[in-house]
N, C-alpha and C positions, 0 to 999 in steps of 0.2 A: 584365533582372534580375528574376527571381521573388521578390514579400512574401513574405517567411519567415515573418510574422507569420500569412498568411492557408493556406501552404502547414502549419505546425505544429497551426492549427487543424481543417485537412479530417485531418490525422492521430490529431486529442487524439478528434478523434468516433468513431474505435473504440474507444477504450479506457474504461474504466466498466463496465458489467455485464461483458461479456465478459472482461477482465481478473480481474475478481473471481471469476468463477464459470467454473470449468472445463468442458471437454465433459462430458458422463454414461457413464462405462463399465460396462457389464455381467460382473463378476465371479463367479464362481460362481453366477449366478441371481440378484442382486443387484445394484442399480444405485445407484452411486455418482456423487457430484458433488462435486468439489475447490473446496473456498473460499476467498480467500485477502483479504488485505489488501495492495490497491494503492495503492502513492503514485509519482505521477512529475512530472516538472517539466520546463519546455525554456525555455532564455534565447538569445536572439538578436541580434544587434548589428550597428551599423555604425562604420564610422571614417573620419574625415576623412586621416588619415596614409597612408600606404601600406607594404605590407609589406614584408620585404626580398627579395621572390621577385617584386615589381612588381605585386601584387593590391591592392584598393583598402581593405585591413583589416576586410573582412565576413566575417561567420562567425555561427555557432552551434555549441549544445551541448545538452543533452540526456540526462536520466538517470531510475532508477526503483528501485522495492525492492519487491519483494512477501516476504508473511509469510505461510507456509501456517497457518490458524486451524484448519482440521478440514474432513470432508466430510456432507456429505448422505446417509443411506444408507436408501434404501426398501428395504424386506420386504414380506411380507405383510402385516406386524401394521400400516406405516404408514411413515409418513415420520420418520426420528428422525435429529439433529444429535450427532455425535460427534466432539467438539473433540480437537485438537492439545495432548498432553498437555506436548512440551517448551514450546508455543511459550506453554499458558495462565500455566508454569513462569515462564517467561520475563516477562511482561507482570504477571500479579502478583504475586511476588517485590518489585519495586521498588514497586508500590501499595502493599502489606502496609504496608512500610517505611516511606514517607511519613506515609500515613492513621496510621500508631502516634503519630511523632513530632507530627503536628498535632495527634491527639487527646491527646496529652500536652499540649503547649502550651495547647490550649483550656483542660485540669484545673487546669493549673498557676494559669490567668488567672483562672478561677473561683474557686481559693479564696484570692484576695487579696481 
């Protein structure tokens, strides 16, 4: 029986840059690089009980999310980052919100 522990990890070792950063495609004379925001997680288990199919209750699972941020796009003029305009919508929308309400609260504490 193969460590799952040991087999998840020869797996987690591709993931990191390559995950986050896409291959570079050449569009119209321009090369692009897709960026993204990866998170992934893998839980693994064993069991003393046995299954109802006579397996000895071991298993795993295993999951992930990426959030495209924007891409990389060289010109001539250079290297310039051009963000993901739903996804900055998205991420600060709820900051905005937050930071309001704390720096409300801060005001509020101040002027007691």
């Amino acid at each position: 029986m193969p460590n799952i522990a040991v087999e998840l990890g020869k797996q987690a070792a591709s993931f990191g840059v390559k995950s986050a950063y896409g291959e570079p495609q050449d569009v119209d004379g321009v090369s692009i690089t897709p960026v993204a925001l990866t998170m992934s997680g893998f839980a693994g288990g064993a069991g003393g009980a046995e299954s109802a199919d006579g397996g000895s209750g071991e298993g795993g699972t295993g999951g992930g999310v990426s959030v495209p941020l924007g891409v990389y796009v060289r010109r001539e003029e250079g290297l310039r980052f051009e963000p993901n305009i739903v996804t900055l919508l998205a991420v600060g929308i709820p900051f905005v919100c937050v930071a309001g309400r704390a720096l409300a609260r801060v005001i509020r504490a101040l002027k007691k």
